[in-house]
C-alpha positions in Angstrom: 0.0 0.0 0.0 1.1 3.3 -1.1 1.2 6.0 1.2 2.0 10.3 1.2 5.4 10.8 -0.1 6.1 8.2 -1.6 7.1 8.2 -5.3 5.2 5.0 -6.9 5.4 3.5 -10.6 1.7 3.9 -12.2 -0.1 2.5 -15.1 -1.3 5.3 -17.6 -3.2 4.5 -20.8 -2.0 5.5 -23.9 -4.4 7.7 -25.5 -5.6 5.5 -28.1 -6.4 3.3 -25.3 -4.4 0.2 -27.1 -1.8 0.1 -23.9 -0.5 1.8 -20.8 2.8 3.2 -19.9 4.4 3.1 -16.4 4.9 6.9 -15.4 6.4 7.8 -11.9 3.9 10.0 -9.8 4.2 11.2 -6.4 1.8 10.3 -3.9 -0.2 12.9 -2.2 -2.9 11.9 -0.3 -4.7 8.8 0.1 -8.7 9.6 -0.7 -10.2 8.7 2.6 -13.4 5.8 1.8 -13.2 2.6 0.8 -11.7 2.2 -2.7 -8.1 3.0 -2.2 -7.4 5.5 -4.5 -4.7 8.3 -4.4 -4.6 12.1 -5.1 -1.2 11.8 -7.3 1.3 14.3 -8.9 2.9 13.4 -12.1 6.6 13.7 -12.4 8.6 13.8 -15.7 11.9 13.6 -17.1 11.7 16.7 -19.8 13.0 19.3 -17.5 12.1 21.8 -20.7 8.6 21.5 -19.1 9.1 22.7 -15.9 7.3 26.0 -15.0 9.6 28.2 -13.3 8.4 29.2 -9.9 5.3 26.6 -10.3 7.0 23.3 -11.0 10.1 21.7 -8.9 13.0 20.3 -10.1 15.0 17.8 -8.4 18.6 17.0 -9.6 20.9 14.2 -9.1 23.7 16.5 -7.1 20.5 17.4 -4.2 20.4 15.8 -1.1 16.7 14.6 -1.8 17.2 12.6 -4.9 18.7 9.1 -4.0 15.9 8.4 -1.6 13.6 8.9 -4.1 14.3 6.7 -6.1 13.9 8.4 -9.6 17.0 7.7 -12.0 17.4 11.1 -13.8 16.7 15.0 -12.7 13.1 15.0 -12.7 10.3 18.0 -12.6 7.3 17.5 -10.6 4.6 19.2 -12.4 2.6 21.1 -9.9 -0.7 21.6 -12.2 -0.7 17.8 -13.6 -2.9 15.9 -11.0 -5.2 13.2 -11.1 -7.2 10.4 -9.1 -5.8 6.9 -9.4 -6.5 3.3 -8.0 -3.9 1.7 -6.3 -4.8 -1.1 -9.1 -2.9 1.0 -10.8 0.7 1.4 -9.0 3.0 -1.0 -10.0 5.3 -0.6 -7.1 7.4 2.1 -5.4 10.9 3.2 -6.3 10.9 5.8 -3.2 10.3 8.6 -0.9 9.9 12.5 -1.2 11.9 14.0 2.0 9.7 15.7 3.6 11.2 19.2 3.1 10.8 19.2 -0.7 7.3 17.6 -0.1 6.1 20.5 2.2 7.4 22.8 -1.2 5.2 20.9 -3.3 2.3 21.1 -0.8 2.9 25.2 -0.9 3.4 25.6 -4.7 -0.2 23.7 -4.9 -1.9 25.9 -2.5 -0.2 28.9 -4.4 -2.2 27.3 -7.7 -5.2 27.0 -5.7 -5.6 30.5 -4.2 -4.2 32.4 -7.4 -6.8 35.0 -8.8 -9.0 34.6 -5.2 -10.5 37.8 -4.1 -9.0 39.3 -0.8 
């Protein structure tokens, strides 16, 4: 069972719907009922998709990386979330230190409250 933090391989169908990919995605919450499904972050490889001062980048020379378990620098993309069954997860390749995790959590909020009225 997957749980907040922790960076999990995922099936993702291909658009055309003939297969699925395994995509890394960060965990983020667990959706509290009884179906076990996750609120989950996607993570990629092509740092030219990172959205400075949205998106985080994680780099083989940082502290944070080997316990995650990711292979190459990696951008997690703040705006790319979705629902998913843990059907889905494959199995995990690591964690999120916590530090960089509560960064995530604040760049989301950020997203959140943009354009609210005071």
């Amino acid at each position: 069972m997957a749980g907040r933090r922790d960076i999990v391989l995922a099936r993702f169908p291909f658009t055309d719907q003939a297969g699925t990919k395994l995509r890394p995605v960060l965990i983020l919450a667990e959706i509290p009922g009884p179906y076990h499904d996750y609120v989950v972050l996607f993570i990629t490889s092509q740092l030219g998709q990172a959205t400075p001062g949205l998106d985080v980048v994680i780099h083989p020379t940082d502290a944070c990386f080997v316990q995650s378990g990711l292979k190459v620098a990696s951008v997690f993309r703040i705006g790319k979330l979705a629902s998913m069954s843990e059907m889905l997860i494959s199995g995990t390749l690591g964690t999120l230190e916590q530090p960089v995790f509560d960064e995530i959590v604040i760049r989301l909020t950020r997203l959140f409250q943009a354009g609210q009225s005071s």
